[in-house]
BALOBA-1460 file (C-alpha; in Angstrom, 3 decimals):
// residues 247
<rec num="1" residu="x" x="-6.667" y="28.706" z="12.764"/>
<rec num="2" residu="x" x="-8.963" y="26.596" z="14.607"/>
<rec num="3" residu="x" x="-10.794" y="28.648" z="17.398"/>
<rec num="4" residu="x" x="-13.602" y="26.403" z="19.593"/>
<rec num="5" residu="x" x="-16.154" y="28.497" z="21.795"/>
<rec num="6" residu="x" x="-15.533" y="26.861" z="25.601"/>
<rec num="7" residu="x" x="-17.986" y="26.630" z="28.054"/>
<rec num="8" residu="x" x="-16.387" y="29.399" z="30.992"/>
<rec num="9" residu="x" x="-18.685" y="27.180" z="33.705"/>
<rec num="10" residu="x" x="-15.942" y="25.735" z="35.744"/>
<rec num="11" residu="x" x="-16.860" y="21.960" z="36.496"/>
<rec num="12" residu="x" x="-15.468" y="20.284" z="39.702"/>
<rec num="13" residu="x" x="-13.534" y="17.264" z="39.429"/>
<rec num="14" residu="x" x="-13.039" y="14.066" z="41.491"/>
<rec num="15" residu="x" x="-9.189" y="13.876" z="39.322"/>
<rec num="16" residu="x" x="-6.986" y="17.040" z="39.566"/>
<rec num="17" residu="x" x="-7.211" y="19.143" z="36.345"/>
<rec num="18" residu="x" x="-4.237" y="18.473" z="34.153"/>
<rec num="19" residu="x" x="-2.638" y="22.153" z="33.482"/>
<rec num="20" residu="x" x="-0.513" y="22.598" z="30.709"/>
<rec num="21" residu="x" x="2.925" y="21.800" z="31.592"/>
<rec num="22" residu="x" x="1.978" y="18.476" z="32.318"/>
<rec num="23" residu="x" x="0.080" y="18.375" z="28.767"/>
<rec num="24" residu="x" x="3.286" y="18.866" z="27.266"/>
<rec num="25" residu="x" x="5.001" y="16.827" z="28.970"/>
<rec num="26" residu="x" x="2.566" y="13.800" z="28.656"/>
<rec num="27" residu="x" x="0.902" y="13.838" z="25.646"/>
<rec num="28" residu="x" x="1.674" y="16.953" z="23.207"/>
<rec num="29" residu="x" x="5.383" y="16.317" z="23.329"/>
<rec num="30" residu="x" x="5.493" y="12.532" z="23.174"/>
<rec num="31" residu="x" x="3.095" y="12.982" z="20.392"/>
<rec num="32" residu="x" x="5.497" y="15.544" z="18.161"/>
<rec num="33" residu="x" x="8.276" y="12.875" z="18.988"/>
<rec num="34" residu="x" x="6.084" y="10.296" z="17.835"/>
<rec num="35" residu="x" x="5.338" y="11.481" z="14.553"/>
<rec num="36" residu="x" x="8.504" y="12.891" z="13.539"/>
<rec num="37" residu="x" x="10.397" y="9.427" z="14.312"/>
<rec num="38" residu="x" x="7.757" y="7.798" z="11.935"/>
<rec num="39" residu="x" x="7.893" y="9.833" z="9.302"/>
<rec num="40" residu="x" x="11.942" y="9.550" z="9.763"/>
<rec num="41" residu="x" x="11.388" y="5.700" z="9.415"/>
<rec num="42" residu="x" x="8.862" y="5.784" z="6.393"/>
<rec num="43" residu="x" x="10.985" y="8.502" z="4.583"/>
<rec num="44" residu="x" x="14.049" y="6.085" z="5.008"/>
<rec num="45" residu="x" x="12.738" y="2.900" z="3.602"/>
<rec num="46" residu="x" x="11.022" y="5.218" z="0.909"/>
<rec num="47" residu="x" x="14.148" y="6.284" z="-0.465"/>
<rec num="48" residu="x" x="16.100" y="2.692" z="0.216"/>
<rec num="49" residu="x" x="13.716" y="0.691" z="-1.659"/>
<rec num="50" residu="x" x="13.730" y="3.577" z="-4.511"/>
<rec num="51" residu="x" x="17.241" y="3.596" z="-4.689"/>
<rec num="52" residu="x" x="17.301" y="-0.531" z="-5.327"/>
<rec num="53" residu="x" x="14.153" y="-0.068" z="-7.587"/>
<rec num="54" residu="x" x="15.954" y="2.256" z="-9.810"/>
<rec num="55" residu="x" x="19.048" y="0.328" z="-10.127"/>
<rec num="56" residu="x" x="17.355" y="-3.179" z="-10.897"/>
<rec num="57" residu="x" x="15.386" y="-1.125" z="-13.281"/>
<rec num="58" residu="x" x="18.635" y="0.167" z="-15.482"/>
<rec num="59" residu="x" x="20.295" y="-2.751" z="-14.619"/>
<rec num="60" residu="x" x="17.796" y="-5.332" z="-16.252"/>
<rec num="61" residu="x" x="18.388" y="-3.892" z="-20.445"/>
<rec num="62" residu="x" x="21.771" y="-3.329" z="-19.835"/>
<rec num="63" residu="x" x="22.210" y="-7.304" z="-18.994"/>
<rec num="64" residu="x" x="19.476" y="-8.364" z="-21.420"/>
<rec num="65" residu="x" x="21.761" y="-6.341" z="-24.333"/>
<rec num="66" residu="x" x="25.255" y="-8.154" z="-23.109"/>
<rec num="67" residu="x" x="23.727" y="-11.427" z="-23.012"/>
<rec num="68" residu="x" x="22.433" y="-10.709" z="-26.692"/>
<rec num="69" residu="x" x="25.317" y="-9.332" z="-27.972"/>
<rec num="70" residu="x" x="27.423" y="-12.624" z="-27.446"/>
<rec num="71" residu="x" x="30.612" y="-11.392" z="-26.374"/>
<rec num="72" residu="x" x="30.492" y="-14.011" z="-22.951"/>
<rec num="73" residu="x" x="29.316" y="-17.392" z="-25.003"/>
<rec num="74" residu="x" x="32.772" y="-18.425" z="-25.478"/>
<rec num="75" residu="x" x="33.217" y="-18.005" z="-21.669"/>
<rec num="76" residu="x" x="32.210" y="-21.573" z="-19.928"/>
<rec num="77" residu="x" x="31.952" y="-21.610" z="-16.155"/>
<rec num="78" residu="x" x="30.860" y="-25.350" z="-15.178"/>
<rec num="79" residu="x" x="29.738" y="-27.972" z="-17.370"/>
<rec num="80" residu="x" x="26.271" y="-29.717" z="-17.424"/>
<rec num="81" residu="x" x="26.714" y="-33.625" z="-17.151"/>
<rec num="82" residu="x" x="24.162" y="-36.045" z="-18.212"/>
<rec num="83" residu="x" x="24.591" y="-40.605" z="-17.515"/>
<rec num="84" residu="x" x="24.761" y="-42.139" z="-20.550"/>
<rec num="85" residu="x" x="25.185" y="-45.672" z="-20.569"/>
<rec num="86" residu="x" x="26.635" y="-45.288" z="-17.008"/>
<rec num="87" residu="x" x="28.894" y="-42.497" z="-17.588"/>
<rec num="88" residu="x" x="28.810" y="-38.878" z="-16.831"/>
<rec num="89" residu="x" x="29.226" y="-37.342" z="-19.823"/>
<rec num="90" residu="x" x="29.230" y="-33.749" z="-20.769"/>
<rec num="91" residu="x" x="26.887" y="-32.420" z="-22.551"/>
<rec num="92" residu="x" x="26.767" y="-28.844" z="-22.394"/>
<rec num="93" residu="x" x="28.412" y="-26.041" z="-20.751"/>
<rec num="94" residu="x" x="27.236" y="-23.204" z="-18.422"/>
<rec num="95" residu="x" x="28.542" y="-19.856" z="-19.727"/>
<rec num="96" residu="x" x="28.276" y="-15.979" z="-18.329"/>
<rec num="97" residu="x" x="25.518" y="-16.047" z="-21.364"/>
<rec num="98" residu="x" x="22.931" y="-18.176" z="-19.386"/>
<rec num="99" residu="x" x="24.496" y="-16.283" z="-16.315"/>
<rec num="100" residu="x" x="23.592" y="-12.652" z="-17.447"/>
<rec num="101" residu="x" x="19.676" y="-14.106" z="-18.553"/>
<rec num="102" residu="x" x="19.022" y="-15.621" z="-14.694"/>
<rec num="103" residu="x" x="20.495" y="-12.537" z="-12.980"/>
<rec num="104" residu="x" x="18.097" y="-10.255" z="-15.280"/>
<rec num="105" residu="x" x="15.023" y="-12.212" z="-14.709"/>
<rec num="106" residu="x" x="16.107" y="-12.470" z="-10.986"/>
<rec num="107" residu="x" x="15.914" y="-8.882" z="-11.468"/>
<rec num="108" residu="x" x="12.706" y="-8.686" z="-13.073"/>
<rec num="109" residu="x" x="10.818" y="-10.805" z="-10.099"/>
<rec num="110" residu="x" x="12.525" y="-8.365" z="-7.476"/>
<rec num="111" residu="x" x="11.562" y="-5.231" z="-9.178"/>
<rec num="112" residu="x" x="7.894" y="-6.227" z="-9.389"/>
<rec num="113" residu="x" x="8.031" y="-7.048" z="-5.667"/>
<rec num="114" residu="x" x="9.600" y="-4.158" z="-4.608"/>
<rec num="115" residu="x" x="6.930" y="-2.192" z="-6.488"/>
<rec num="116" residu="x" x="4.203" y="-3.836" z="-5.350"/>
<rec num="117" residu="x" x="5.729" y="-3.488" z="-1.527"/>
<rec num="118" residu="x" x="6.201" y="0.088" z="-2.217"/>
<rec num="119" residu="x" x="2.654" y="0.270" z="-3.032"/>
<rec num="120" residu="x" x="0.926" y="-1.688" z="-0.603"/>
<rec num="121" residu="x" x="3.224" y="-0.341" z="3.101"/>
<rec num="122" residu="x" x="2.977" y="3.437" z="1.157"/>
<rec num="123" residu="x" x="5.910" y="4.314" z="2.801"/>
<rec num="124" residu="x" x="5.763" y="7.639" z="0.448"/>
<rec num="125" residu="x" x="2.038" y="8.404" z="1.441"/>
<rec num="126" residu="x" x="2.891" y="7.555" z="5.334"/>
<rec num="127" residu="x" x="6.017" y="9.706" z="5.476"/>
<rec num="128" residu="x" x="4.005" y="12.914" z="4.164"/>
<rec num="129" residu="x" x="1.227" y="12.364" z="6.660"/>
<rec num="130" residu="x" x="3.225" y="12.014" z="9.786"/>
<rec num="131" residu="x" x="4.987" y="14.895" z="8.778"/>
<rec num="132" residu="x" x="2.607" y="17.199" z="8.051"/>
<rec num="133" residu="x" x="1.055" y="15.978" z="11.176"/>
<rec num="134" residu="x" x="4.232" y="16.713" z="12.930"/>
<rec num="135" residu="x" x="4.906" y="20.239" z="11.777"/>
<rec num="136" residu="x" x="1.034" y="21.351" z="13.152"/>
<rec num="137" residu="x" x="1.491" y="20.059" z="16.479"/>
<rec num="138" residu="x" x="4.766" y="22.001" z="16.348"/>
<rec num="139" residu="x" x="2.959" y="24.775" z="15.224"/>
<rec num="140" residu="x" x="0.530" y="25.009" z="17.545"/>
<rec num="141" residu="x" x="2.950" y="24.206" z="20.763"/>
<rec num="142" residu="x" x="5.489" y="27.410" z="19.322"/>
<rec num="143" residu="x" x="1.871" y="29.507" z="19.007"/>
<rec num="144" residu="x" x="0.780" y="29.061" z="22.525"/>
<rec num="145" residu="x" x="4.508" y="29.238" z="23.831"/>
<rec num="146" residu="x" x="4.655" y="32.458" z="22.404"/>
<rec num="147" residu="x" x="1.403" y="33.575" z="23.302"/>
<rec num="148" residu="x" x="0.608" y="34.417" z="19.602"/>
<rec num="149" residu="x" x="-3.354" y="34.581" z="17.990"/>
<rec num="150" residu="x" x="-5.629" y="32.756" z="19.035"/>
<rec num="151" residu="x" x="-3.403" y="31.704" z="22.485"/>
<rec num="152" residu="x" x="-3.465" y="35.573" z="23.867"/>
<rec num="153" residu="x" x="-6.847" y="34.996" z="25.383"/>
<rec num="154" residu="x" x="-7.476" y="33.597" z="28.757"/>
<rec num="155" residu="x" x="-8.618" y="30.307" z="28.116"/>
<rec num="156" residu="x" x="-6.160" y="29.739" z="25.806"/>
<rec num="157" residu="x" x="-5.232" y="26.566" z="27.480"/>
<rec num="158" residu="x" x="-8.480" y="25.099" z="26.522"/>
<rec num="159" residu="x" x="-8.474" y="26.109" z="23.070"/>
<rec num="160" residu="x" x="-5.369" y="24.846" z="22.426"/>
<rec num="161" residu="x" x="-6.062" y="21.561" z="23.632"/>
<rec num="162" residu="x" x="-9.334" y="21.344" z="21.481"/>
<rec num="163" residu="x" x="-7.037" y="22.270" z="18.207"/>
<rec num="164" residu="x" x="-3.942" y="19.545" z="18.968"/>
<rec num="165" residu="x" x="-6.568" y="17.041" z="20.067"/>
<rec num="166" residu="x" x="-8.665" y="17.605" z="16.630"/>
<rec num="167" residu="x" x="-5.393" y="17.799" z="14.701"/>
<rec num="168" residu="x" x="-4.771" y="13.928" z="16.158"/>
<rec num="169" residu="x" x="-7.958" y="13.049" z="15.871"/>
<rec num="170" residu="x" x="-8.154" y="13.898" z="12.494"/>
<rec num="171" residu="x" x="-5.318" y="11.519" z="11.766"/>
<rec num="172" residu="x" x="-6.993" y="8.699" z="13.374"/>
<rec num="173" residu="x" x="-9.533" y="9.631" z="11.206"/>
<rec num="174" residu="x" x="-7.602" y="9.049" z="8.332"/>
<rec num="175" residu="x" x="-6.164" y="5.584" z="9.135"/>
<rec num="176" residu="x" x="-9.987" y="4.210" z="9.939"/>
<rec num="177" residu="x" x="-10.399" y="5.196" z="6.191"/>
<rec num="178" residu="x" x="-7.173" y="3.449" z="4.774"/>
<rec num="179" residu="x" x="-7.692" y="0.317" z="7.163"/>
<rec num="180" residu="x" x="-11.804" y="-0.340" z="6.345"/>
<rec num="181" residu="x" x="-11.580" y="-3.338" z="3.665"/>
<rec num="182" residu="x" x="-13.096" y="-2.158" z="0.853"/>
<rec num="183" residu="x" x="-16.441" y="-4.220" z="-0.627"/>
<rec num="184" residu="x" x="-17.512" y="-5.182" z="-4.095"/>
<rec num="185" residu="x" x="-20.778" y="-6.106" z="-4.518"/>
<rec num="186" residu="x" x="-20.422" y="-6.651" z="-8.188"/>
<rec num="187" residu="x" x="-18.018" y="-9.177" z="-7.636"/>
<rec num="188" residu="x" x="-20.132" y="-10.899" z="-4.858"/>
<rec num="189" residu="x" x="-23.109" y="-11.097" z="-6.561"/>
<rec num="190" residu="x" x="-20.965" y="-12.686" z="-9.952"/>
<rec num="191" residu="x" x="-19.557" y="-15.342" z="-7.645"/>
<rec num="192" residu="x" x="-22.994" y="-16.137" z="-5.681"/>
<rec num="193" residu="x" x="-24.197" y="-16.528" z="-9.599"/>
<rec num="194" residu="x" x="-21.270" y="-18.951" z="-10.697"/>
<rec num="195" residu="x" x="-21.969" y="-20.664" z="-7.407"/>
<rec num="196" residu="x" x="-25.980" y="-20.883" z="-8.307"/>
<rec num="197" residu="x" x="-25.205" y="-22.430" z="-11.188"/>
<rec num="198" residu="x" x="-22.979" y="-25.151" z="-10.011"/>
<rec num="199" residu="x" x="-25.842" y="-26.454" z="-7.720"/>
<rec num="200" residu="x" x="-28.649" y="-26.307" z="-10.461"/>
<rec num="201" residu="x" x="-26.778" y="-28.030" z="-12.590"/>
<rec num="202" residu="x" x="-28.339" y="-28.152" z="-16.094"/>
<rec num="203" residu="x" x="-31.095" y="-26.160" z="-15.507"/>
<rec num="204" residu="x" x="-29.603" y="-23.098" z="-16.112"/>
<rec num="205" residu="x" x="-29.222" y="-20.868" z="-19.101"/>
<rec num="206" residu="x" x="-25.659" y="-19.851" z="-18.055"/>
<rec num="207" residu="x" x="-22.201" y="-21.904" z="-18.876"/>
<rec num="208" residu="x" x="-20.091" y="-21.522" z="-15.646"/>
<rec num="209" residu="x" x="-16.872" y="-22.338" z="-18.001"/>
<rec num="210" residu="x" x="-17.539" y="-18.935" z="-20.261"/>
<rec num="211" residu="x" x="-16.930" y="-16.815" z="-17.209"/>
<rec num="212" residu="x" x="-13.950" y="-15.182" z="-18.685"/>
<rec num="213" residu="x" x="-12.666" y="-12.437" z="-16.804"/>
<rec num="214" residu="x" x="-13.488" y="-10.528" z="-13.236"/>
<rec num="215" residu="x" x="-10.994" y="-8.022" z="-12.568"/>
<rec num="216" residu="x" x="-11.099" y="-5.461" z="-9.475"/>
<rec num="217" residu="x" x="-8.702" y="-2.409" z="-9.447"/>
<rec num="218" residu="x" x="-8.555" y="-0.773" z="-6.180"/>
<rec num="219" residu="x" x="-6.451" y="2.139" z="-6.379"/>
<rec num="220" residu="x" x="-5.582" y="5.094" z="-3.489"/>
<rec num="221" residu="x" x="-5.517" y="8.918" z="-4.564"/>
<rec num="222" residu="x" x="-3.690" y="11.322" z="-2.967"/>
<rec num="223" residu="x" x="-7.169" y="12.721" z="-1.503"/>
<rec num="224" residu="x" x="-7.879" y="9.236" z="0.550"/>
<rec num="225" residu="x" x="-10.500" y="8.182" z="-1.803"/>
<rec num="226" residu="x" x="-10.996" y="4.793" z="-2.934"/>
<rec num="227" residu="x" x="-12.103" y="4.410" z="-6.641"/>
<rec num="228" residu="x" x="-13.112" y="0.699" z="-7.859"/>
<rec num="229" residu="x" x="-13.326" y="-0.081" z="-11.169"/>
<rec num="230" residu="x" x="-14.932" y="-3.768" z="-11.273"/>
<rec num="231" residu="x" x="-15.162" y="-4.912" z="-15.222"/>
<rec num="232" residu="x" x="-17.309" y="-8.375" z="-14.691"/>
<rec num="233" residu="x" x="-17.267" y="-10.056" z="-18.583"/>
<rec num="234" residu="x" x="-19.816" y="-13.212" z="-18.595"/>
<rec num="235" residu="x" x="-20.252" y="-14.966" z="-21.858"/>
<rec num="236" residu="x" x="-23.031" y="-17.135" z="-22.043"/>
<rec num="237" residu="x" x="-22.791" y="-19.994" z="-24.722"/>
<rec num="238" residu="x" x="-26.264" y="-21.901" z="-24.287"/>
<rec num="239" residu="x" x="-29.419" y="-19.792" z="-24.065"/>
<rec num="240" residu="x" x="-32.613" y="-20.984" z="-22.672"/>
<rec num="241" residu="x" x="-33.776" y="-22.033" z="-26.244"/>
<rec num="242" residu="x" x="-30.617" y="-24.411" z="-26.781"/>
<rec num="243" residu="x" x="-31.423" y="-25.947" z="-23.244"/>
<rec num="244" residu="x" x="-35.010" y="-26.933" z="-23.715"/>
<rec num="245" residu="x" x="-33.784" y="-28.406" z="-27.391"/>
<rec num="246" residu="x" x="-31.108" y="-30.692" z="-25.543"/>
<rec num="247" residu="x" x="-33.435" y="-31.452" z="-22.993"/>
C-alpha cells in the first residue's frame, strides 16, 4: 500500500480547499466510471472481432476442400459472354466452384485485416489496463470509506489523494510510452546511404539496385517494452577495384 509522508504545515489558500466529498464527487468517481466504461468497450470489440476471426479462420479450409472436391462444378449460376463476330456468345459458365474460391479468398483478405486491427487498436491489452486501473481506484475509495490501513490516520485525506492521483498518473505514464513513435537509426542511416549514392553517381563503390532487403519488426510485450529487431542486408556487386578498372 502506498503511504506518502505529508507536510502537517497547513498552507493558506486564495481557492477553498477541496475536502473529500467533493473529491469523489468530481474527480475519483468520474474517474472509476471512466475506466470501467472503457474497458467495457475494449473488452466488447475484443471478443466481437475474435468471434469473426475464428469463424473466417475455420471457415476458409472448409470452402477451399468443397471447392476441390467438385461436387458444385456441375452447378452453373450465370454464364460468361464474350462478342464474336458481333454476337454474344457464351463461352463459359459461372458455377458455385468459382463461387466457393472468391468467398475463401474474400475470407483470407478479411482475416489478415482483422488481425492486423486487432493488433494495432490492442483492444485485448487496453481492456486489461483500464480494468486493472479500475479495480485500484475502487480499492482505494472502499479503503478510505471504511476507514481501513493506511486511511485510519488523520491525514488520511491527503494520503489518499497522493495514492489515486499516482495510481492515474501512472497510467498516463503508460500511454506516453505506447504513443512515443519509436526510431531506427539503422534504418535511417541505410536510407541516407542509398540516398548518398544516388547523388554521387558512379563514384561510389556501392550498387543502389543490390539493396535487397530492410525489414523492421516492432513488436509490444506484455511488460510495455518495445524490442526492434532491424535486419539491414546490403549486397554490394562492384568494389572499388572494379570501379577504377571501368573508369
Amino acid at each position: 500500500m502506498e503511504k506518502t509522508i505529508q507536510n502537517s504545515t497547513v498552507v493558506k489558500r486564495a481557492l477553498p480547499v477541496m475536502d473529500d466529498a467533493i473529491y469523489f464527487s468530481e474527480r475519483l468517481q468520474s474517474q472509476i466510471d471512466y475506466h470501467d466504461r472503457k474497458a467495457r468497450e475494449n473488452q466488447k470489440k475484443y471478443k466481437l472481432f475474435k468471434r469473426i476471426e475464428f469463424i473466417l479462420a475455420a471457415s476458409i479450409p472448409v470452402l477451399i476442400s468443397i471447392s476441390a472436391m467438385g461436387v458444385f462444378e456441375n452447378i452453373n449460376l450465370f454464364p460468361i459472354y464474350k462478342i464474336i463476330e458481333g454476337k454474344n456468345t457464351i463461352v463459359s459458365y459461372v458455377n458455385i466452384t468459382i463461387i466457393l474460391q472468391l468467398i475463401a479468398a474474400l475470407a483470407g483478405v478479411f482475416l489478415a485485416f482483422i488481425n492486423k486491427m486487432l493488433e494495432l487498436d490492442e483492444y485485448y491489452k487496453n481492456w486489461k489496463e483500464f480494468r486493472y486501473t479500475h479495480e485500484r481506484l475502487l480499492q482505494e475509495k472502499i479503503l478510505y470509506q471504511t476507514q481501513s490501513d493506511p486511511y485510519d490516520e488523520e491525514n488520511a485525506y491527503s494520503i489518499f489523494v497522493v495514492n489515486i492521483e499516482n495510481i492515474l498518473s501512472t497510467q498516463v505514464k503508460n500511454w506516453k510510452q505506447l504513443n512515443k513513435a519509436p526510431s531506427n537509426d539503422m534504418v535511417k542511416k541505410a536510407l541516407d546511404l542509398i540516398e548518398n549514392n544516388k547523388k554521387d553517381g558512379t563514384n561510389n563503390a556501392f550498387d543502389t539496385s543490390t539493396v535487397s532487403e530492410i525489414t523492421v519488426e516492432n513488436e509490444m510485450t506484455e511488460n510495455h517494452k518495445i524490442n526492434y529487431s532491424t535486419e539491414i542486408t546490403v549486397n554490394t556487386s562492384k568494389n572499388a577495384d572494379d570501379t577504377d578498372a571501368e573508369g
